[in-house]
N, C-alpha and C positions, 0 to 999 in steps of 0.2 A: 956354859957352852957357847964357843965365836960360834958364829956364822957360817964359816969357814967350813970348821967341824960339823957344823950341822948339815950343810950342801954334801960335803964328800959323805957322812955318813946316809944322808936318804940317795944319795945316788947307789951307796953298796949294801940297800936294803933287801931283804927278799921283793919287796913290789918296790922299785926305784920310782921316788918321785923327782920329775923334773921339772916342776913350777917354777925355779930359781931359775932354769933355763932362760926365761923370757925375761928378765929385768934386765935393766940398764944399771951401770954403773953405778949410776948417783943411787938409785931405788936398794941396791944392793947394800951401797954406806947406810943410807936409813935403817932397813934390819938390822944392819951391827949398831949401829949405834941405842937402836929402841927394843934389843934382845933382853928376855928376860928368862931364866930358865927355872921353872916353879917346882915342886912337889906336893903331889894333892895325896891325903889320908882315902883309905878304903870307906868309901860309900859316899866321897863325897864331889858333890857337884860341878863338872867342869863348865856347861853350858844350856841353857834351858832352852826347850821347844817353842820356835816362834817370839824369839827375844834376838834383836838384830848384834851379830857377830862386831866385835871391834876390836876383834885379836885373830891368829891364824893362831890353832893348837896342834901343834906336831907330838906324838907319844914316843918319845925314844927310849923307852923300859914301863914294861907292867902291861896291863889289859884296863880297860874300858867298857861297860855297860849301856847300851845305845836302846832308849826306852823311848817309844813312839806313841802318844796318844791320840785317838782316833775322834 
């Protein structure tokens, strides 16, 4: 999936995200350029609690599991 496709499609989501709004030009090439678009299997791990983030994960099909330990 561009970039492209991904900006118009979270703008015409039930909850429109507009984080793409604030980027600059050149910040925008970077995403196209370092897009990846994955498929992860049922029960398994997109990111763990308290392990610092060094991706954005956009869900554009399927549900997610959000397990908080205390």
């Amino acid at each position: 999936m561009s970039i492209k496709n991904l900006i118009s499609s979270c703008e015409k989501a039930q909850i429109p995200f507009h984080g793409f709004d604030y980027l600059k030009p050149e910040e925008i090439g970077l995403l196209q350029k370092n897009t990846r678009e994955l498929t992860f299997k049922p029960g398994e791990i997109l990111c763990k609690q308290g392990s610092l983030a060094s991706q954005i994960i956009i869900i554009t099909k399927g549900l997610a599991k959000i397990y908080f330990e205390s």
